[in-house]
Structure formats: C-alpha cells, structure tokens
C-alpha positions in Angstrom: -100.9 -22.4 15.1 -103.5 -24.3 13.2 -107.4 -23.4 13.8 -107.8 -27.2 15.4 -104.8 -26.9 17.9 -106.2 -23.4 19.0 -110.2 -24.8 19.4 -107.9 -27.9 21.4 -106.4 -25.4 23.7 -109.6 -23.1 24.0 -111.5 -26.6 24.8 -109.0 -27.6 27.5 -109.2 -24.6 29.2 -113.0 -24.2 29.2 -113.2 -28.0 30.4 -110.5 -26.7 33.1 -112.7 -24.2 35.0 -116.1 -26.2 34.3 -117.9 -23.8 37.4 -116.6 -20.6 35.8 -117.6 -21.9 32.0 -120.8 -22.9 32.8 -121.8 -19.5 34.8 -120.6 -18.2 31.9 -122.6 -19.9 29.1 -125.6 -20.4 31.9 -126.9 -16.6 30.5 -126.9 -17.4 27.2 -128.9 -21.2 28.0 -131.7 -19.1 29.1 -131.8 -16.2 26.9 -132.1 -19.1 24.0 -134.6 -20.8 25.5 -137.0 -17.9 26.1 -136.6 -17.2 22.8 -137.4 -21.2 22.0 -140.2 -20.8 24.3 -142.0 -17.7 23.5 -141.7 -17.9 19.6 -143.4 -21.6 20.1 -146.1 -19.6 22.0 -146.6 -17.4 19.5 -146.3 -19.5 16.3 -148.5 -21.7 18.0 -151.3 -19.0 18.8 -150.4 -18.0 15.0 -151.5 -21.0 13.8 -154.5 -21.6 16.2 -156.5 -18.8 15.4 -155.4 -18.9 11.3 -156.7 -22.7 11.7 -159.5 -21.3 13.7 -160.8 -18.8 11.3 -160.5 -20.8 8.4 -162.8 -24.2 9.3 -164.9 -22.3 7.5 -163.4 -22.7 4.3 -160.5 -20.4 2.4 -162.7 -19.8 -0.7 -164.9 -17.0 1.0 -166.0 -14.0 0.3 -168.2 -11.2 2.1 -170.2 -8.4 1.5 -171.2 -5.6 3.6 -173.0 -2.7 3.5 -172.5 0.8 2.8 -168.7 1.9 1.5 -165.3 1.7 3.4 -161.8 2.1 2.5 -161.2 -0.1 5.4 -162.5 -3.8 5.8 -166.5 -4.1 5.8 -168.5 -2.9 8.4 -171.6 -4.8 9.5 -175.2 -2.7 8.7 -176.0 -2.2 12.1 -173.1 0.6 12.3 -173.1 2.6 9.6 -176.2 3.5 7.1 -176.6 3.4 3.2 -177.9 4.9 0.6 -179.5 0.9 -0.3 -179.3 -1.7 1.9 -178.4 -4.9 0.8 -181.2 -7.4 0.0 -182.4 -10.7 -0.3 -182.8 -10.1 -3.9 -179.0 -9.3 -3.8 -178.2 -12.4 -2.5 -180.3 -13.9 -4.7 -179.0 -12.2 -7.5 -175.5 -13.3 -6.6 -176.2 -17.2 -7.0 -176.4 -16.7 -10.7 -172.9 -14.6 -10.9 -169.7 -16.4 -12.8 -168.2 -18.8 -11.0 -170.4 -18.5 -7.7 -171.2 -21.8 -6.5 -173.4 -20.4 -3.8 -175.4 -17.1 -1.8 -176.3 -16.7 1.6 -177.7 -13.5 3.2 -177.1 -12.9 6.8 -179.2 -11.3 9.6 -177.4 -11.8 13.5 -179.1 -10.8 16.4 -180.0 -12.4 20.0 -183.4 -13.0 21.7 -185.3 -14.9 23.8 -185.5 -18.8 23.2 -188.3 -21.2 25.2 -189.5 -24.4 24.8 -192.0 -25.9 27.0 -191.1 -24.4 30.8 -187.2 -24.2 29.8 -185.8 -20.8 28.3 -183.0 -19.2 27.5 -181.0 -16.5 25.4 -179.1 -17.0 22.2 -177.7 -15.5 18.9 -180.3 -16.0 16.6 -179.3 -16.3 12.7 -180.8 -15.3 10.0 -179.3 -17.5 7.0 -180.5 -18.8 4.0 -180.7 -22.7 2.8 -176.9 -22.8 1.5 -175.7 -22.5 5.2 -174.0 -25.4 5.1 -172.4 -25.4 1.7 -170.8 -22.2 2.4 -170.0 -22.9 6.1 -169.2 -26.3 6.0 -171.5 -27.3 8.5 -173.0 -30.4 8.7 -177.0 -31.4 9.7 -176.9 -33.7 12.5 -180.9 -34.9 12.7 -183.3 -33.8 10.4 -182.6 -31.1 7.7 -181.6 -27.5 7.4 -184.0 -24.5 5.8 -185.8 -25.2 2.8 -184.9 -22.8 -0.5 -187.7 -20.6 0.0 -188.6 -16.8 -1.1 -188.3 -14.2 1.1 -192.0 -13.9 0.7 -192.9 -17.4 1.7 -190.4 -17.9 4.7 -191.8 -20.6 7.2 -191.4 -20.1 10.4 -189.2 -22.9 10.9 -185.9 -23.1 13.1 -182.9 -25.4 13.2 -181.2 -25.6 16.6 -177.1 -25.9 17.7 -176.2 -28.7 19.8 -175.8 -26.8 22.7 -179.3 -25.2 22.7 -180.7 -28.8 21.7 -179.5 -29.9 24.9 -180.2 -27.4 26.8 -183.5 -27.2 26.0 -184.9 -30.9 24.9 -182.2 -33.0 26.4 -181.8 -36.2 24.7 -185.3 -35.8 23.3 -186.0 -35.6 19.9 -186.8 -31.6 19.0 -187.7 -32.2 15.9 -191.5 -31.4 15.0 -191.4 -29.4 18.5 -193.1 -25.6 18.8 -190.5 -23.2 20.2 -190.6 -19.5 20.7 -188.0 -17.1 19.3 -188.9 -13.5 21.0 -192.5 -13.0 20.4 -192.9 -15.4 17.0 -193.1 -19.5 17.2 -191.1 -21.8 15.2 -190.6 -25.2 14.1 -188.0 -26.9 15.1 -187.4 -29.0 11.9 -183.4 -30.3 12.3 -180.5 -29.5 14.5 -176.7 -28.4 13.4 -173.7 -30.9 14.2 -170.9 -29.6 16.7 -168.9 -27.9 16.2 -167.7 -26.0 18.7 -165.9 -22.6 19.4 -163.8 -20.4 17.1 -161.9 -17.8 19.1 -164.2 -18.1 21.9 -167.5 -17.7 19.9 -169.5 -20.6 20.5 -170.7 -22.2 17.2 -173.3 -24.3 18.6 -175.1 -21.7 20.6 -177.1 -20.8 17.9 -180.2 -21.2 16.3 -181.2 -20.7 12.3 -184.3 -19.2 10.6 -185.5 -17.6 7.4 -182.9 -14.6 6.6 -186.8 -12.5 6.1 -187.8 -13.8 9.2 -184.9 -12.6 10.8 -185.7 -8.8 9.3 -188.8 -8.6 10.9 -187.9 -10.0 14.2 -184.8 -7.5 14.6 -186.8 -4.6 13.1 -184.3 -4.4 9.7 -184.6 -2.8 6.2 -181.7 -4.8 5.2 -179.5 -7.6 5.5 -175.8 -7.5 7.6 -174.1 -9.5 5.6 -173.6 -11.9 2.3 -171.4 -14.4 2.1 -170.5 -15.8 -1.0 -169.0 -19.0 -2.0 -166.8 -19.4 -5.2 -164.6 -22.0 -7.3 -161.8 -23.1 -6.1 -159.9 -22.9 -9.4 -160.6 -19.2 -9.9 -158.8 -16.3 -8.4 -160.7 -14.5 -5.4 -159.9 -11.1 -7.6 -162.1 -12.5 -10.5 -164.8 -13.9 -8.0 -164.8 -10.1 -7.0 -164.8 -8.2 -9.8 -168.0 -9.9 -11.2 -169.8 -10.1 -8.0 -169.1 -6.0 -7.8 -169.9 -5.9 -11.4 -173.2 -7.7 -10.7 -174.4 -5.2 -7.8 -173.0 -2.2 -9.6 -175.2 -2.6 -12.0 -178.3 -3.8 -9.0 -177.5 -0.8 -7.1 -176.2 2.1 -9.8 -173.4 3.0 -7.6 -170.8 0.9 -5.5 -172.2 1.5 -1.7 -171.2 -1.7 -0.3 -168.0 -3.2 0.5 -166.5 -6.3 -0.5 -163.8 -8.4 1.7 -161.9 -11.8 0.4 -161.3 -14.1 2.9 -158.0 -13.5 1.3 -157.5 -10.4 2.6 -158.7 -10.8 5.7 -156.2 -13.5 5.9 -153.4 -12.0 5.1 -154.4 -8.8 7.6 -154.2 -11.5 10.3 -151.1 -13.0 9.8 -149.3 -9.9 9.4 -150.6 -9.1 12.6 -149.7 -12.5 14.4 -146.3 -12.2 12.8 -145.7 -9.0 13.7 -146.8 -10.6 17.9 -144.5 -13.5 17.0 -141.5 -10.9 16.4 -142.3 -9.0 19.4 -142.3 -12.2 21.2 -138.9 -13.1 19.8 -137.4 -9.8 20.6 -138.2 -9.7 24.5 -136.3 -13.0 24.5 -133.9 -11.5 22.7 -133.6 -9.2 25.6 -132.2 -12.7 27.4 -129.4 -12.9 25.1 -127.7 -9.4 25.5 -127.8 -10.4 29.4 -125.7 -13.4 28.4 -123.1 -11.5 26.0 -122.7 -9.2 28.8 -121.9 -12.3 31.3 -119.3 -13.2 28.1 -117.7 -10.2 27.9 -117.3 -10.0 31.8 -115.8 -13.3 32.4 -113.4 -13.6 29.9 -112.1 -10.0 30.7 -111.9 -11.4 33.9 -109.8 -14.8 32.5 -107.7 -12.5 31.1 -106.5 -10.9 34.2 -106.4 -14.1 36.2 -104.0 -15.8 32.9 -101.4 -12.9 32.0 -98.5 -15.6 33.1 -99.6 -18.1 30.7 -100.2 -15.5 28.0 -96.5 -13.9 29.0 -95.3 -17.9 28.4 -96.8 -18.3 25.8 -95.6 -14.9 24.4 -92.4 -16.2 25.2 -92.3 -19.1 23.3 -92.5 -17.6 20.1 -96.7 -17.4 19.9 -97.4 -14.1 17.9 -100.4 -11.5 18.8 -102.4 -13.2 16.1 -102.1 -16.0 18.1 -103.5 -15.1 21.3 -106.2 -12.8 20.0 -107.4 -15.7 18.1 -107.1 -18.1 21.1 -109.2 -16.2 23.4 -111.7 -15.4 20.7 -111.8 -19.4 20.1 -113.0 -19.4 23.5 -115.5 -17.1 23.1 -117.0 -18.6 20.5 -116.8 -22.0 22.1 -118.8 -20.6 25.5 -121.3 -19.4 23.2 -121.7 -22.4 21.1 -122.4 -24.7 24.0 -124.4 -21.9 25.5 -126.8 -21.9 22.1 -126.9 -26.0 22.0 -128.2 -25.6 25.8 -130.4 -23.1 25.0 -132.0 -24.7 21.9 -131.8 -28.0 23.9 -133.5 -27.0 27.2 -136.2 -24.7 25.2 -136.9 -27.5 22.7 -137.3 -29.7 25.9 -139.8 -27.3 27.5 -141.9 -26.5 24.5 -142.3 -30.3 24.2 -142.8 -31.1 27.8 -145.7 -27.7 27.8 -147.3 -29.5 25.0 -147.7 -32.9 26.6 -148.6 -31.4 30.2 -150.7 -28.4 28.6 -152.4 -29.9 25.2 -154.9 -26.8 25.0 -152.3 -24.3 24.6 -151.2 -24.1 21.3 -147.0 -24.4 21.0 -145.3 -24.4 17.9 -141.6 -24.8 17.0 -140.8 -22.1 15.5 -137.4 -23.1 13.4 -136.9 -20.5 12.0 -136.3 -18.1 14.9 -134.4 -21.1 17.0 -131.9 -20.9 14.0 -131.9 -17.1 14.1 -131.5 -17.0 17.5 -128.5 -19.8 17.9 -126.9 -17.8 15.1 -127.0 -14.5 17.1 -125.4 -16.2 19.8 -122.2 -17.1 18.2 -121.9 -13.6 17.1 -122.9 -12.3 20.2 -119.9 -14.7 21.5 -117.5 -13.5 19.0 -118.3 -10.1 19.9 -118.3 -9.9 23.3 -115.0 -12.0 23.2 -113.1 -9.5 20.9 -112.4 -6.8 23.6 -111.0 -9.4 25.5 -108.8 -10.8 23.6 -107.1 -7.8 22.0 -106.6 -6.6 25.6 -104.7 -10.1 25.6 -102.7 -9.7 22.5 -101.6 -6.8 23.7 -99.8 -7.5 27.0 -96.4 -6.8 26.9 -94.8 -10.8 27.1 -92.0 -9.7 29.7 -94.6 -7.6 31.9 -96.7 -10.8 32.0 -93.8 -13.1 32.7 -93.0 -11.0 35.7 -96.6 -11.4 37.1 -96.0 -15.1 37.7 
C-alpha cells in the first residue's frame, strides 16, 4: 500500500470519530500556542528593552572608575587610587577617532522655583550632552563649553520638571535653587521619556564641576565617550586606555563598550526567551501523552478491522504504518491549530494591549510545530506496533 492510500485511510478514519480526534489533538493546540504566546512575550520584551537601551546610540563607550574584571562600577561604590577628572574627559576629546567627551556627576537634590519645589536627579554633564545622547534642546540652548574653573551656575531643565514647576511659562532667564546653590535656567531638554522605567525628562543639567561641589565629590562617576561609526569599538578602546594609561601611570579605571554591554543583555533575554519556550514546551508533552493514550485506546476499540484487514492480505508493515499515519496526522492538525490560535492571540494581545511588547517569534513557532510531529510519530509508535502485532485470526474472532 502506497503512502497516499494509507494517509487516505488514516484521514477517513480521523474524520470518522471527529469528538475523539479533536480531544485528541485539543492537547497539542494548546501546548503550541503557549509556546506561540510566551515566546512573543519574550521576544517582544527582548526587543523592548535592547530598543530601549539603545535610543541612545550603539556607538558608546563608558568609563568608570577604579578596576574591575567585571563590567564598570560607578565611583560612588568602590574607591581609587585617582579618580577620574575633568581633565580626563577633557583629555579624551582629542583621542583618535573620538568625536566627543562628556564627564558625568548623578545625584538628587532639592529643586524650587518661586513657591513650587520639588526633588529630582540632578546631572552633572558637560556641553556635548546632546551629541553623545542624542538629545535634542527644545527652547533655548544646552551648557556652554566652559572650564571646569569657570562653570556658571546655569541649569537646563527636562520637560517634566519644566512643567511642573513653570507650567506653560517660559523658564528661561528664571532663578531656581538646586540644594543650597541658585541657577539659571537658560534652555530646557525635549522629551523624551522613560527607558526601563527611568524617567528621562525628570532631570535637570548643570556644570559637571558644579556638580562635584554640590555632591561633595573628588571625582567624576562616569565618562562617556562618543566614537566613529566606521571604526571598531576595540580600536576606540585601546586608544582611549592608551590615552589614560599614560594620564594616570597605571590602568585603575574600567572601560565598558556599549558593545558589550549589549551583547551581556541579549544573552540574558535569550536565555528568558528559552526558559519561556520550555515551560510551554511543558504543554506539548501533556499533548503527546493524550496521543499516545488515545490511539492505544483506538487500537483496542479496532482489532476487527485490523484482523480484516490482516486477512485480506495487508502485511505488518502495513498496519504499523497505518496507525503511525494517523499519528502523525493528529499531530499535524494539532500543530496548525496550535500555531493558528497562538498566532491569533499574539495578534489580537497586540491590538487590545499595544503597551506590552509581543513579538513573533518564528523561529521557536517552527521549532515548536516541528516537535510536534515528532512528538506525534513518537507517541504513535507504541501503538501501532502493538497493532501490527495482533494475531489476524485472534482479531477476527473479536468481531
């Protein structure tokens, strides 16, 4: 018997107990789509916070204080034998292939303007802000390129603590008072809004020196450093550790690509994706399980026909291949459910629920349909030797 006249006779006996075939594929449906379902969850959340962390640009690189054989540490852990300096970052504009420097102080204080007030992180950046950031001015301007040693007291505002505190009045020219020290309020930041739940507009520049003294530091936290986009982030590296080897005399700071901090986070998110997948795969043993039971059971309830058959001259061959045709055909309209109905949800999640990041994740869908037609196969092999091997006389006699 050819391959198509045994997937015939498989078909017309599925389509025969439709209640029975559809319990039966009914535990593989789901197990596919939780594994549709959660892998979009993941891949989605995947590529959220990679898109998230990146807004800032890929060509990125920081350096932090003191040394680490893990990634960079901010100052306010750990202490050095020299703390980074403005001089540093300073030094660093003129490096090979830097396009741009900016030293970083964070801390949070006291904001008030008029009778309003409130708390904030406070930054303490220098004028390349938004180069390296990619943030844009919204009214006014950003910090002027000044020395450390001629720092104005001047401060640029986020959105949110423009109109929180002014309203739609103009800040700019405005006194404010940062802690104990007043500033001018000489531009204000466009939105732009939250990156894993840090709010990027709840913030308010000054001087990086001004910064220093208001937090009570010898050095800064942090200095980001901008580079080429045609050069590798190794060579940006290597001459930027060259440059404070030689500032420093020995190599007590710590330099992190965004590269590598990158690639640490999507090996991470993949690894959460994989999890994900395999506690839908959990889904899918259920439904080779349900296979395995039901066409056990078909076996019993069909010796007669397998006796008749037997009878007419079908071999073993035959009859192990018929119920494994089956099999295979339970679980291959199982996995098109599956995909079908996941597919379905992701999309309808999506529509209902457009904050929460869902991603198909194609990949795993194909994995997982795959696995389910082995999983069919398998589960139907036991069955059907147990079929091939009835005795054809035995069988006849249980009509």
């Amino acid at each position: 018997m050819v391959w198509q006249d045994l997937f015939k006779l498989a078909l017309g006996s599925i389509s025969s107990h439709r209640q029975r075939s559809l319990l039966t594929a009914l535990g593989l449906i789901i197990g596919i789509a939780a594994v549709v379902i959660l892998t979009s969850i993941g891949r989605g959340v995947h590529g959220f916070v990679l898109g998230e962390f990146t807004q800032f640009g890929t060509h990125l690189l920081a350096v932090y204080p003191g040394k680490t054989t893990t990634f960079g540490l901010s100052g306010a852990t750990i202490s050095t034998v020299r703390p980074l300096t403005a001089a540093d970052a300073e030094s660093l504009h003129s490096v090979e292939y830097v396009l741009a420097a900016m030293p970083l102080v964070q801390g949070n204080a006291r904001i008030e303007a008029g009778d309003k007030q409130r708390r904030s992180n406070v930054f303490g950046v220098g004028a390349a802000l938004p180069q390296v950031w990619r943030i844009g001015v919204d009214i006014g301007r950003f910090l002027p390129d000044e020395g450390a040693d001629n720092a104005r007291p001047f401060a640029v505002l986020g959105s949110k603590v423009r109109q929180e505190l002014f309203g739609d009045a103009s800040p700019l020219g405005q006194r404010i008072r940062i802690g104990s020290d007043r500033f001018r309020v000489i531009g204000v930041m466009r939105s732009k809004g939250q990156m894993l739940g840090f709010d990027l507009d709840d913030m308010v520049f000054i001087p990086s020196a001004r910064a220093m003294e208001m937090f009570d530091r010898q050095g800064l936290m942090e200095i980001d450093v901008l580079y080429r986009a045609d050069v590798s982030a190794e060579r940006v590296e290597q001459a930027v550790r060259q440059r404070l080897l030689a500032r420093h005399g020995a190599e007590d700071f710590t330099i992190v690509t965004q590269n590598q901090m990158l690639e640490k986070m999507d090996s991470v998110l993949s690894v959460l994706t994989l999890a994900v997948a395999a506690l839908g795969g959990i889904s899918l043993l259920v439904g080779s399980v349900g296979i395995l039971t039901i066409m056990t059971i078909a076996v019993s309830e069909r010796v007669s026909e397998i006796g008749l058959l037997r009878a007419i001259g079908a071999e073993r061959a035959t009859i192990f291949r018929l119920f494994l045709a089956e099999a295979v055909l339970l679980s291959l309209a199982g996995g098109a459910g599956g995909v079908g109905l996941g597919v379905g949800a992701v999309k309808l999640v999506g529509l209902l629920l457009p904050a929460l990041p869902v991603q198909l994740a194609w990949n795993y869908i194909a994995l997982a349909f795959a696995v389910s037609l082995v999983i069919g196969a398998v589960a139907g092999v036991a069955p059907a030797i147990k079929a091939a091997r009835l005795n054809p006389l035995d069988a006849l006699r249980a009509e």
